[in-house]
PLY file of the C-alpha trace (Angstrom):
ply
format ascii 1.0
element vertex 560
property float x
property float y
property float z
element edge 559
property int vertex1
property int vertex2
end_header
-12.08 45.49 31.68
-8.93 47.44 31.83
-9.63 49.98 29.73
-13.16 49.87 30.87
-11.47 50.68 34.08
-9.22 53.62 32.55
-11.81 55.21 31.19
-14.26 55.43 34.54
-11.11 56.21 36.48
-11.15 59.39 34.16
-14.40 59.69 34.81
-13.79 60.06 38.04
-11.06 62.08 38.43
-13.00 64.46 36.40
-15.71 64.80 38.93
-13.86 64.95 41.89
-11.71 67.70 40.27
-14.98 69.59 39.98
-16.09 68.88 43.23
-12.82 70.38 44.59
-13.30 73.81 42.01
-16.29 74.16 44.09
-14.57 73.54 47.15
-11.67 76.08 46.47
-14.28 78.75 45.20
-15.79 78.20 48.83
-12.39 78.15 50.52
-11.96 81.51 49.00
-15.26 83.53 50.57
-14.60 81.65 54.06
-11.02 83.33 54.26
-12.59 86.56 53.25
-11.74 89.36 56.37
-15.25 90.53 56.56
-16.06 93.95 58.43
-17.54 94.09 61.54
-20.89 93.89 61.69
-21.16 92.64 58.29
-23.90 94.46 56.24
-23.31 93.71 52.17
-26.81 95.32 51.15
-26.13 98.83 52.74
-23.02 99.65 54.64
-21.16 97.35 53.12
-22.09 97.14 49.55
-18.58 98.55 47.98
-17.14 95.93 49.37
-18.45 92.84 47.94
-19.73 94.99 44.73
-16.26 94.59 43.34
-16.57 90.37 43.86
-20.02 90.13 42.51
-18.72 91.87 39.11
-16.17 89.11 39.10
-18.77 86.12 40.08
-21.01 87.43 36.87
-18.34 85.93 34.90
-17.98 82.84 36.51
-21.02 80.92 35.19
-21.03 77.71 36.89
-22.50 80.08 40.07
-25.87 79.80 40.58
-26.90 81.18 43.84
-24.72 82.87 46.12
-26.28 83.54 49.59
-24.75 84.71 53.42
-26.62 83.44 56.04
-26.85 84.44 59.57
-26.27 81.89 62.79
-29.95 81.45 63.13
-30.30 80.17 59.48
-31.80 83.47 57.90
-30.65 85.29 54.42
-29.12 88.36 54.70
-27.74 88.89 51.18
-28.96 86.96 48.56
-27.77 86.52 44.74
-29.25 84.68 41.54
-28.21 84.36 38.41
-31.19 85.67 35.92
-29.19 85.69 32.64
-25.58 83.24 31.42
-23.89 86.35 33.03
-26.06 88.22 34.75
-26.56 88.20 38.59
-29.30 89.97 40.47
-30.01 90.70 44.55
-33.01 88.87 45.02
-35.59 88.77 47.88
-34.08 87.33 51.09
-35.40 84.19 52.89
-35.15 82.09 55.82
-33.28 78.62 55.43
-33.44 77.71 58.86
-35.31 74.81 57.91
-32.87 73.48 55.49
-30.66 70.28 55.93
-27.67 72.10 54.57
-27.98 74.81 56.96
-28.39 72.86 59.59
-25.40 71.01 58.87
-23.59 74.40 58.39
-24.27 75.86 61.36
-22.45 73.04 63.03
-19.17 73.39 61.22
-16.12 74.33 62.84
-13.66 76.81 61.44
-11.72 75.35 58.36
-14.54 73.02 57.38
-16.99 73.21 54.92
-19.97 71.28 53.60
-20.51 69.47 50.77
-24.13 68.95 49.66
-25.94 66.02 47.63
-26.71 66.45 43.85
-30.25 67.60 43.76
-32.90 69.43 41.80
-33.44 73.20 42.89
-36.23 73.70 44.78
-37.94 77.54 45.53
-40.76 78.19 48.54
-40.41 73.89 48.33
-41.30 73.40 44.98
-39.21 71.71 42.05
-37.57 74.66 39.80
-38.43 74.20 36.03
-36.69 73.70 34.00
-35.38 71.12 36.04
-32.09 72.95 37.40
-29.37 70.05 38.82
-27.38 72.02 41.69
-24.89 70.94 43.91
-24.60 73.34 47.56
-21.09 74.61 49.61
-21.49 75.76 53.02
-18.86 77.36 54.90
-18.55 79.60 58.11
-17.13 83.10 57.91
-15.76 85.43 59.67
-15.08 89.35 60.88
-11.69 90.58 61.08
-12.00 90.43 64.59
-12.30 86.39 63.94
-15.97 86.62 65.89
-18.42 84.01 63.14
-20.63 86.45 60.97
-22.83 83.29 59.50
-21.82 81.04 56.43
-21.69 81.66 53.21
-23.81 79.33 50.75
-23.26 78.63 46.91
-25.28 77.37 44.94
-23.13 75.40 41.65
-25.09 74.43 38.31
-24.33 70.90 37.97
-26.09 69.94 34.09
-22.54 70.84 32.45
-20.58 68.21 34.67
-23.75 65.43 34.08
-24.08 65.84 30.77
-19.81 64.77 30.53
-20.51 62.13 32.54
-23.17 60.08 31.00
-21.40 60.96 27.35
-20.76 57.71 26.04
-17.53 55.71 26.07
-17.00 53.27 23.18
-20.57 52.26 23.37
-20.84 51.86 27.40
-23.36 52.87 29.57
-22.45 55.31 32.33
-24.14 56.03 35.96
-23.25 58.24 38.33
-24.98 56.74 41.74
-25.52 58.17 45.31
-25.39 56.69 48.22
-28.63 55.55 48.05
-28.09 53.87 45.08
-29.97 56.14 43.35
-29.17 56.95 39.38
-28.31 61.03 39.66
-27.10 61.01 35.57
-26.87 58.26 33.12
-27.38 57.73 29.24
-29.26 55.33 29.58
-32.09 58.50 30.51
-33.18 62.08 29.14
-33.68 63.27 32.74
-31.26 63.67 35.47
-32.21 62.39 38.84
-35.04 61.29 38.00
-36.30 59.96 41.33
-36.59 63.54 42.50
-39.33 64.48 39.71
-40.89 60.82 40.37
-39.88 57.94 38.59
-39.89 55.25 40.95
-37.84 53.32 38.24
-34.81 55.41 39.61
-32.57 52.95 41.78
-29.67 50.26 40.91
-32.62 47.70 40.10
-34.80 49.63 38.61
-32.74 51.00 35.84
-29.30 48.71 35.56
-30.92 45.86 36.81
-27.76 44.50 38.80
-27.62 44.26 42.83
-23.65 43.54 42.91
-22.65 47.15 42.86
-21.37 48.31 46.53
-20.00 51.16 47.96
-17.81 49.08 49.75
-14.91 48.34 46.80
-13.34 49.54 43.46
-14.10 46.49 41.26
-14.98 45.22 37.73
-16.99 41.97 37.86
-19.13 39.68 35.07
-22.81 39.62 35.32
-25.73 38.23 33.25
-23.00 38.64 30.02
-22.60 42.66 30.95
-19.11 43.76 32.37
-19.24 46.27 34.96
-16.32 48.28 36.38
-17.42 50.65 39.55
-15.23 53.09 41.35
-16.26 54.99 44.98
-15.94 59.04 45.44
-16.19 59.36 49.04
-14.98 63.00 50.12
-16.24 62.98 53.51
-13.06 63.70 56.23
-10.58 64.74 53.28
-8.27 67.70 53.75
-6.66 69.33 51.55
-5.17 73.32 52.16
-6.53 75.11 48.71
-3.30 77.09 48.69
-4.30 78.36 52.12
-1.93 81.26 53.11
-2.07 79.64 56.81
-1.52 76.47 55.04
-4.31 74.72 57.60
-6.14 72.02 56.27
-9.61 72.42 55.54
-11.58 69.16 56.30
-14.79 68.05 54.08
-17.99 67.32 55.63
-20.26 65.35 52.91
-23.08 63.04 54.03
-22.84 62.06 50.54
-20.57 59.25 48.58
-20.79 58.70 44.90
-20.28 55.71 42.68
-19.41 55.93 38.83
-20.14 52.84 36.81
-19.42 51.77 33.77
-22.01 49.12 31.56
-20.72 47.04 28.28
-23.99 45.63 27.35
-24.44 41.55 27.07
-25.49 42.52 23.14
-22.07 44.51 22.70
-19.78 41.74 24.43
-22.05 39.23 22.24
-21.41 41.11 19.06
-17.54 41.27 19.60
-17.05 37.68 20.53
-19.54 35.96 17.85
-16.85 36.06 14.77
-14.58 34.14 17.68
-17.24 31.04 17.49
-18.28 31.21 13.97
-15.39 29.05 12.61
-12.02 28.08 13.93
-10.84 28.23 10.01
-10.79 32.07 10.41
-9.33 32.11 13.63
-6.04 33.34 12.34
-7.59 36.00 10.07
-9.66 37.40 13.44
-5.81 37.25 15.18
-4.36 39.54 12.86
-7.47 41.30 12.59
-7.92 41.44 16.72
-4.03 42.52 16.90
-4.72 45.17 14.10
-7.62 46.40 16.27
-6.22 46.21 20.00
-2.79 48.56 18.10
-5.32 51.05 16.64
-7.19 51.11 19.81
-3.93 51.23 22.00
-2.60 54.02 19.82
-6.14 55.67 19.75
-6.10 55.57 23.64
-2.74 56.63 23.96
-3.44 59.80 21.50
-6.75 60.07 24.09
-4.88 59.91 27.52
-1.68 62.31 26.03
-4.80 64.44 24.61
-6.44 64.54 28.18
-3.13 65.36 29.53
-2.70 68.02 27.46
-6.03 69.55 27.97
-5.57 69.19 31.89
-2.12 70.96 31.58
-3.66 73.36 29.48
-6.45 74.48 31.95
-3.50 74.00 35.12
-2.04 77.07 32.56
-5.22 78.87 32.89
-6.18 78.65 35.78
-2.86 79.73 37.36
-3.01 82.82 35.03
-6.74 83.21 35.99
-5.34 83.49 39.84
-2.53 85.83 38.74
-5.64 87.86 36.83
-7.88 87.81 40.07
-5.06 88.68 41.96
-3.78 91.53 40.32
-7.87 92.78 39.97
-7.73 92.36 43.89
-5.24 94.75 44.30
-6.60 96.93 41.91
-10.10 97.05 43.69
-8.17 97.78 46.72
-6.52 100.70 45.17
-9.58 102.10 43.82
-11.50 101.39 46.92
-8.47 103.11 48.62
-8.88 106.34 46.36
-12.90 106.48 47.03
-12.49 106.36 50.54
-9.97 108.95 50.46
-11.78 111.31 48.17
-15.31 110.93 50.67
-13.03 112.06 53.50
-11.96 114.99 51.19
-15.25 115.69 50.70
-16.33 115.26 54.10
-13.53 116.90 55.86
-13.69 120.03 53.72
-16.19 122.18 55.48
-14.54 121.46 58.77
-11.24 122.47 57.21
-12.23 125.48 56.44
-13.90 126.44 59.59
-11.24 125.07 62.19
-7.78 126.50 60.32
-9.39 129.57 59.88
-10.01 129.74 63.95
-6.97 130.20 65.56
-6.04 132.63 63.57
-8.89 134.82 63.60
-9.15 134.50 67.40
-5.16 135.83 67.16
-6.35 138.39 65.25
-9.33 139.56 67.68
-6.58 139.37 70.07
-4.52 141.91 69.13
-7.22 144.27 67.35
-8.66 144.08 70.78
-5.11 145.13 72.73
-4.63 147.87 69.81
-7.71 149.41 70.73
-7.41 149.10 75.07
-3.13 149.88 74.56
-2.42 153.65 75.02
1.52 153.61 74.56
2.56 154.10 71.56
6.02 151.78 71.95
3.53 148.75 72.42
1.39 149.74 69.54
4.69 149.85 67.57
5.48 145.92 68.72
1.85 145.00 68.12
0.95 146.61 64.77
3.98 143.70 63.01
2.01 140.99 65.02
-1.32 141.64 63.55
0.31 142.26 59.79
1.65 138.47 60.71
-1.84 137.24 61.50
-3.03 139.20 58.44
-0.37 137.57 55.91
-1.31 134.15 57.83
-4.94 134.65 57.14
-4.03 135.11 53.56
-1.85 132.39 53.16
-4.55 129.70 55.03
-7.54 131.11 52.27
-4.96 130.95 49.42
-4.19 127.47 51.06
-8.49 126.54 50.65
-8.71 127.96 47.12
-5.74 125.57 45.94
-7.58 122.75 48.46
-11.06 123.29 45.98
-8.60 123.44 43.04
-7.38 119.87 44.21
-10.83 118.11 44.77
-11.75 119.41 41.27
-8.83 117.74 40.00
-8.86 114.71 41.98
-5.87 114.87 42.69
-3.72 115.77 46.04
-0.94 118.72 45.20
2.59 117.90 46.28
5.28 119.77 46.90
8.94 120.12 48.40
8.09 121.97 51.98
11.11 123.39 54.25
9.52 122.23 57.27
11.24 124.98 59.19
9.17 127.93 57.80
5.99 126.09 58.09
5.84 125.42 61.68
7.17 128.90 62.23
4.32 130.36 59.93
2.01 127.96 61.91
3.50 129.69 65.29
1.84 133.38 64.28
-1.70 131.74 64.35
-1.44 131.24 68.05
-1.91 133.89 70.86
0.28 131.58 73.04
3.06 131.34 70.78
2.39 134.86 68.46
3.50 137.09 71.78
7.40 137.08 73.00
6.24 137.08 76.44
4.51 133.82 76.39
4.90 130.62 79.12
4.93 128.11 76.12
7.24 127.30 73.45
7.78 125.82 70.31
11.17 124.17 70.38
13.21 122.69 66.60
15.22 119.51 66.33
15.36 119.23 62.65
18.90 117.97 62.42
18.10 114.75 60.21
16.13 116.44 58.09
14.02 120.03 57.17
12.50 119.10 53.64
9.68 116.95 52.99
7.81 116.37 49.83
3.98 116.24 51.21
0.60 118.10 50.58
1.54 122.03 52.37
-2.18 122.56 52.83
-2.33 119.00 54.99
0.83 119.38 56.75
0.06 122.96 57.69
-3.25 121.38 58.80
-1.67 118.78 60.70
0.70 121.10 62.28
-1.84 123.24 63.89
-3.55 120.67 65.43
-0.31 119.73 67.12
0.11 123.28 67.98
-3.43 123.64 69.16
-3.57 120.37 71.07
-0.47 120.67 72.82
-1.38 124.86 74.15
-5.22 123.06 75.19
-3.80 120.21 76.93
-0.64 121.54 79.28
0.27 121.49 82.06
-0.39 125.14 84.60
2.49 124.07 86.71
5.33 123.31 84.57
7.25 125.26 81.28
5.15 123.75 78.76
6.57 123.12 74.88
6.08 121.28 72.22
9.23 119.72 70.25
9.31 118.95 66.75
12.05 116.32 66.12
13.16 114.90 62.54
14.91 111.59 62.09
15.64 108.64 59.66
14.49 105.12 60.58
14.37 102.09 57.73
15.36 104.34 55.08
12.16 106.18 56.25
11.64 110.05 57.48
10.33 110.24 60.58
8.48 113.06 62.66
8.14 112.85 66.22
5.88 115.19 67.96
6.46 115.89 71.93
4.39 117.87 74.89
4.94 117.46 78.12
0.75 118.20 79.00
-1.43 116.75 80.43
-1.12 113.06 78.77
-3.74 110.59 78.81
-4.36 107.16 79.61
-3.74 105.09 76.55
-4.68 101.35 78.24
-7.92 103.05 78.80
-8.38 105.26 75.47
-5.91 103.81 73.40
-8.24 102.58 70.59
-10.20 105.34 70.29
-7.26 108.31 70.10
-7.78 109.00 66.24
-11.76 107.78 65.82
-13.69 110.90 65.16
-15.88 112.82 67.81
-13.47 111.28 70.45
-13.10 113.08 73.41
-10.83 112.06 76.64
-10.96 115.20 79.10
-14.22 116.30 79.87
-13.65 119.51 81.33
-11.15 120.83 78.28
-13.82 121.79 75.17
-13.04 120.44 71.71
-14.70 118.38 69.09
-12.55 115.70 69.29
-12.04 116.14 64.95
-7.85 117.18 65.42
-6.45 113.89 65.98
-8.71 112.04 63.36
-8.02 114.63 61.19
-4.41 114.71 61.27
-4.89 110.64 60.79
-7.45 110.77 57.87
-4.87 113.31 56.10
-1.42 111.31 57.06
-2.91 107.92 55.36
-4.33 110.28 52.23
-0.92 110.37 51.40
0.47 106.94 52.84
2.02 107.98 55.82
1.10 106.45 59.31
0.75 108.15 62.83
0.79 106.36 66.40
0.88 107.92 69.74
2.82 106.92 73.49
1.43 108.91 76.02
1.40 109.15 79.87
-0.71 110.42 82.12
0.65 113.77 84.05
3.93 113.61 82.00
2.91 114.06 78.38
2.48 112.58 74.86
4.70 111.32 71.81
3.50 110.88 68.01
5.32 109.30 65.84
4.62 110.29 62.34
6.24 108.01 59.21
6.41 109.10 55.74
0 1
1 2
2 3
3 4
4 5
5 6
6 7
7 8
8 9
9 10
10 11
11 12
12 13
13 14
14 15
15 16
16 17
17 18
18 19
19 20
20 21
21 22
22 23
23 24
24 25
25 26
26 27
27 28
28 29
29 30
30 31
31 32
32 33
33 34
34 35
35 36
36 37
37 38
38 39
39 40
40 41
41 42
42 43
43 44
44 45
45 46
46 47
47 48
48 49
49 50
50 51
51 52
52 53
53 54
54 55
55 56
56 57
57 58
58 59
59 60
60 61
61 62
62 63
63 64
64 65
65 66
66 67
67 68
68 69
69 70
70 71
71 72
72 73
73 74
74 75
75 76
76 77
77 78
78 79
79 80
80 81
81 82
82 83
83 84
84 85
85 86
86 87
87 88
88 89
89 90
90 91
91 92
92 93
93 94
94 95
95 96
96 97
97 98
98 99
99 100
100 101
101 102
102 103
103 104
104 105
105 106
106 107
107 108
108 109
109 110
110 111
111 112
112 113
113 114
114 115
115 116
116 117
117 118
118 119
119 120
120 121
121 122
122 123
123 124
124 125
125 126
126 127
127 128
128 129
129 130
130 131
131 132
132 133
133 134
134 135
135 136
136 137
137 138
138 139
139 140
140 141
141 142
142 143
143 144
144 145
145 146
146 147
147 148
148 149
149 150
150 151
151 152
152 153
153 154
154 155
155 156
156 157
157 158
158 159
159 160
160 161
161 162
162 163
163 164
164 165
165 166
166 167
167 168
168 169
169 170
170 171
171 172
172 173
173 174
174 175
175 176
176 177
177 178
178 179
179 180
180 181
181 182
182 183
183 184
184 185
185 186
186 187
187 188
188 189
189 190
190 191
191 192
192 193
193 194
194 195
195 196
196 197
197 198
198 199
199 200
200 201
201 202
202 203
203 204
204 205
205 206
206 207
207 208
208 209
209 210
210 211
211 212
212 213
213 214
214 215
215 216
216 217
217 218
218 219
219 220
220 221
221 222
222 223
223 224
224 225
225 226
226 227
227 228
228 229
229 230
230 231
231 232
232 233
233 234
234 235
235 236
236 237
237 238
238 239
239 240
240 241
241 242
242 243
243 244
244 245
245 246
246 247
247 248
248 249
249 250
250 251
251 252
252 253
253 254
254 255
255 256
256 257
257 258
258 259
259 260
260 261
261 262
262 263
263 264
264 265
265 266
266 267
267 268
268 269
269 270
270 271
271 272
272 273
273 274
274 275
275 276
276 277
277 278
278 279
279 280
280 281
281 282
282 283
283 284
284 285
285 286
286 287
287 288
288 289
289 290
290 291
291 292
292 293
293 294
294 295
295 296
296 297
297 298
298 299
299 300
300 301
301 302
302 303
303 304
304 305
305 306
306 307
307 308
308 309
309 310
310 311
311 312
312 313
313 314
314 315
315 316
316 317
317 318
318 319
319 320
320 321
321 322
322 323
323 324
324 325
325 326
326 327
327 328
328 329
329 330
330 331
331 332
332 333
333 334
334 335
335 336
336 337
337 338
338 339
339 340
340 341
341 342
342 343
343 344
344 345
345 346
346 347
347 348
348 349
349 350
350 351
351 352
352 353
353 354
354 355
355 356
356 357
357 358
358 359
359 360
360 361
361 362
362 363
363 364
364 365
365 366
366 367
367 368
368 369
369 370
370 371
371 372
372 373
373 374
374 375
375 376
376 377
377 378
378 379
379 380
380 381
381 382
382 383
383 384
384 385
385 386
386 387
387 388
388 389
389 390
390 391
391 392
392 393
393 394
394 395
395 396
396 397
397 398
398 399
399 400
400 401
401 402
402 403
403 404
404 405
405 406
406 407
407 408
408 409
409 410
410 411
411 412
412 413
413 414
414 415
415 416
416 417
417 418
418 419
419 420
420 421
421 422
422 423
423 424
424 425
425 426
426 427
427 428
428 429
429 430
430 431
431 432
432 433
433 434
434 435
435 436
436 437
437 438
438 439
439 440
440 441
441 442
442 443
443 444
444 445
445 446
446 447
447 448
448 449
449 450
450 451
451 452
452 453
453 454
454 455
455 456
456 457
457 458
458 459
459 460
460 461
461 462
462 463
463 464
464 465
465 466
466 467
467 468
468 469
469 470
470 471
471 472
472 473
473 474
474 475
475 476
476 477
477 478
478 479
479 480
480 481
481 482
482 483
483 484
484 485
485 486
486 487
487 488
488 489
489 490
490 491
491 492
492 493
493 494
494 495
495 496
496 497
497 498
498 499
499 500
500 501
501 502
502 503
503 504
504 505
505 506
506 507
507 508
508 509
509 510
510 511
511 512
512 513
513 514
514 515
515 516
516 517
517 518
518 519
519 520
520 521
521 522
522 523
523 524
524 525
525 526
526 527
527 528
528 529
529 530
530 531
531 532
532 533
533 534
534 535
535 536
536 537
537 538
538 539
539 540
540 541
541 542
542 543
543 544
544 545
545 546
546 547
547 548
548 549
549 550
550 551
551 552
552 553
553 554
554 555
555 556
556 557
557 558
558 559
C-alpha cells in the first residue's frame, strides 16, 4: 500500500503540474497590455504575429481563440500540422458552458475546464481529440475588459502517462462524476463521451468505496486500492506575477487518481506464503532480497524523477530567459518598423513643409527687390536673399542625404553645434531674416552647444519651433522664443520657451502631439509640427513634453 501510495502520489503531482503549465501559459495572455480597441486580424496583426510564431512551437496548443463579452470569436487559431498553426473561420461560443463561465470571471481569475473530447459545429472531432480548455479575461492598456482569451490544450500526451502501468497496477483517472476519463484497463479515453455506457466507477472497476471525500488506500474483494483527490477549485497561486496578486482557480471540476493491484496479482504474490511453512525461511530471505532490490529500484526511480524534474525546472527557467530575451527583441524590431513607416510616411510632408518657409522668405524679398527703388536698401537686401538662397540649398542637400538614409535604413548621425543651426534656421523666416523685426530668437546654451543627433531632424524640429512660436504670439507683447541647454540625470536637456498665445493643456493636453491636431481655430495650420517634431525625437530615443498656459506661453522640454 505504501508504495502503491508513492507511486499515485507521483501520479498526481504529475498532473497537477500540468494543469498549472496550462494555467501559467493562460496567466501569461491575461497580463498581456492589449491595444485599444483590440483588432489582431487587421490593425493589430504585428502585434500578436510575433506570439503566434512562438505558440507554433509550443505543441501542446491546440486552439487558441479571443472572444468578445457577448461570447463571439474574433480571432481564431488551430493547429493543422505538429507545428503548424492556421487563422481559421471565426464562430460564436456564446452558447458554450466555458464561456459562460468566463464571462463571469473577475480580474485575476481564470477557468479551468473538464477533460473532454473536441467537439466542432457540436459534433465529436475524429480522431477522437482529448482537450482540456483555459479561460481568462483580458484587458486594454487602459485596463477597460477586451473579452477572454480561450486555449484549447491537447490532453492524449498527459493520458497516455497516466494510465502507463505501474508494477502491474491498474490506473484511473476519474471526474467528478465518477466517470473513467483514462485508464489501462481501455483503448479509448473517455469513453462515456463516444458512448459506452460501461464508463463509470461500477461499470469498469467494479468498486463503490472510492469518494471524493478522502485520500485513502483500503482492501476490497482481494484488490488494494489507494485513491488520491485533485481538487483545484479556489487555489491561488501568483505564476511569477510581476504585481505578485494571486490569481484564483475557478474549476467545476475535481479529479481522482486511483490505483488497482488486482485480487489475481495479490493472490499470486502471497500463494508461495501458504504453500508450506518448511520454506518459510527460504521465502524470508527471498522476500528481504526482493523488498532491497525493490527499495533500491525505487530509490534509483524517485532520485531519477528528481532528476528529471530538476532537469526540466533547468529548462524551463532558460526557456523564460529565451522568451524573454525574444520579447525584447520583437519589441526592438517592432520598434524599428514603426519607425521606418513614419519615415516613409512623413517623407513627402518633409519635403513640402521645410521647403515653405523658406521659399515664402524668398518671395519676400524678390518681391521688395523688385517694389525697392534705393539702392542702399537693395544693397542690405541682396545678402538676405543670397542667405535664403544658401538655406534653400542646404534644406535640398538636407532631402537628398534624407533619401540616402531611407535607402540605407539607417538614420545619419552626427556631432551638430547647435548654435549655427538655429541661427541657419533663423534666415528661413521673414520674422526673424529682417533686423527690423518685433520677434526674436534669444540663446542660453551655457550647459551645452553640441549634440550628437540626426541634423536633417533637428533642423526639422527646430523650424517647427521657430514657425510655431512666430504663428502663435502674442500682438501685444515683445514676443521671443528662447532656446535653453541644460544637464539633468546625466541627461542633455533642451527647453524650448514662447511667451504666445499658450493653450489650455487640462483641456488639450492629450492630444498636443497626435497628428491633424488643431487647438486655435482661427490660426491656419495642419496640425503635422508638433507630431512631427514627436515622431522624429522618439526615432532617435529622445522624449518631448510640453507646460503651457493660456495668455502667458508654452515650455517643451526636450531629453536626449
Amino acid at each position: 500500500m505504501e508504495r502503491q501510495i508513492r507511486a499515485n502520489t507521483m501520479k498526481k503531482v504529475s498532473f497537477e503540474e500540468e494543469c498549472h503549465s496550462f494555467l501559467r501559459n493562460s496567466h501569461y495572455w491575461a497580463t498581456l497590455k492589449y491595444p485599444k480597441n483590440f483588432d489582431p486580424l487587421i490593425e493589430h496583426s504585428s502585434f500578436l504575429r510575433s506570439y503566434l510564431e512562438l505558440i507554433e512551437d509550443i505543441t501542446f496548443y491546440d486552439q487558441f481563440r479571443f472572444i468578445d463579452l457577448e461570447g463571439k470569436e474574433f480571432f481564431r487559431a488551430e493547429r493543422v500540422e505538429n507545428d503548424s498553426i492556421k487563422i481559421s473561420v471565426l464562430q460564436n461560443k456564446n452558447h458554450q458552458p466555458y464561456v459562460k463561465a468566463g464571462l463571469q470571471l473577475k480580474r485575476n481569475q481564470i477557468y479551468l475546464s473538464q477533460i473532454s473530447l473536441n467537439k466542432e459545429n457540436g459534433e465529436i472531432e475524429k480522431p477522437h481529440k482529448p482537450v482540456i480548455r483555459t479561460v481568462a479575461p483580458i484587458f486594454d492598456n487602459e485596463q477597460n475588459q477586451l473579452g477572454l482569451v480561450v486555449i484549447n490544450f491537447k490532453m492524449k500526451k498527459i493520458l497516455d502517462q497516466i494510465k502507463s502501468i505501474v508494477e502491474d497496477k491498474n490506473v484511473y483517472l476519474l471526474d467528478e462524476d465518477f466517470r473513467v476519463i483514462s485508464s489501462n484497463t481501455i483503448k479509448e479515453d473517455l469513453p462515456y463521451e463516444s458512448g459506452n455506457k460501461n464508463s463509470t466507477i461500477d461499470g469498469i472497476l467494479n468498486t463503490k468505496a472510492i469518494t471524493h471525500n478522502r485520500d485513502s488506500a483500503f482492501v476490497e474483494n482481494g484488490h488494494i486500492w489507494s485513491q488520491q483527490s485533485i481538487n483545484l477549485n479556489g487555489a491561488t497561486f501568483t505564476f511569477g506575477s510581476i504585481s505578485n496578486l494571486p490569481t484564483e482557480i475557478v474549476t467545476p471540476s475535481s479529479w481522482i487518481m486511483a490505483l488497482e493491484i488486482p485480487s489475481k496479482l495479490v493472490e499470486a504474490e502471497l500463494q508461495p506464503v501458504f504453500e508450506s511453512l518448511l520454506t518459510f525461511n527460504i521465502i524470508s530471505i527471498i522476500g528481504l532480497f526482493v523488498f532491497s532490490h525493490t527499495y533500491q529500484k525505487k530509490k534509483l526511480e524517485k532520485e531519477h524523477f528528481y532528476k528529471e524534474l530538476e532537469s526540466k525546472n533547468i529548462l524551463l527557467t532558460r526557456s523564460k530567459e529565451q522568451l524573454e530575451e525574444n520579447n525584447i527583441e520583437v519589441k526592438k524590431i517592432n520598434n524599428s518598423l514603426e519607425i521606418r513607416n513614419k519615415q516613409l510616411s512623413d517623407f513627402n510632408y518633409l519635403i513640402s513643409h521645410n521647403l515653405r518657409s523658406p521659399v515664402t522668405s524668398m518671395s519676400v524679398v524678390v518681391e521688395m527687390i523688385r517694389k525697392e527703388k534705393n539702392p542702399e536698401i537693395l544693397n542690405q537686401l541682396l545678402p538676405k536673399l543670397d542667405q535664403v538662397a544658401n538655406s534653400i540649398t542646404n534644406l535640398t542637400k538636407d532631402i537628398n542625404e534624407y533619401v540616402s538614409i531611407l535607402d540605407n535604413k539607417e538614420i545619419k548621425l552626427s556631432n551638430i553645434n547647435l548654435t549655427d543651426l538655429i541661427e541657419e534656421v533663423k534666415h528661413e523666416f521673414t520674422e526673424t531674416l529682417l533686423d527690423d523685426s518685433d520677434f526674436e530668437v534669444l540663446l542660453k546654451l551655457d550647459d551645452w552647444n553640441q549634440i550628437t543627433f540626426s541634423k536633417f531632424y533637428l533642423q526639422s524640429i527646430l523650424q517647427n519651433f521657430v514657425s510655431n512660436a512666430i504663428k502663435y504670439k502674442r500682438e501685444e507683447v515683445d514676443s521671443y522664443i528662447l532656446f535653453e541647454s541644460a544637464i539633468e540625470d546625466n541627461h542633455k536637456v533642451l527647453y524650448v520657451r514662447d511667451n504666445g498665445i499658450g493653450l489650455n493643456l487640462n483641456r488639450h493636453g492629450d492630444n498636443v502631439f497626435k497628428l491633424y491636431k488643431r487647438f486655435h481655430r482661427n490660426i491656419s495650420g495642419k496640425g503635422m509640427g508638433l507630431f512631427l517634431i514627436k515622431s522624429q525625437l522618439e526615432a532617435l530615443n529622445a522624449t518631448i513634453s510640453i507646460d503651457s498656459e493660456e495668455g502667458v506661453g508654452t515650455t517643451f522640454k526636450i531629453k536626449f
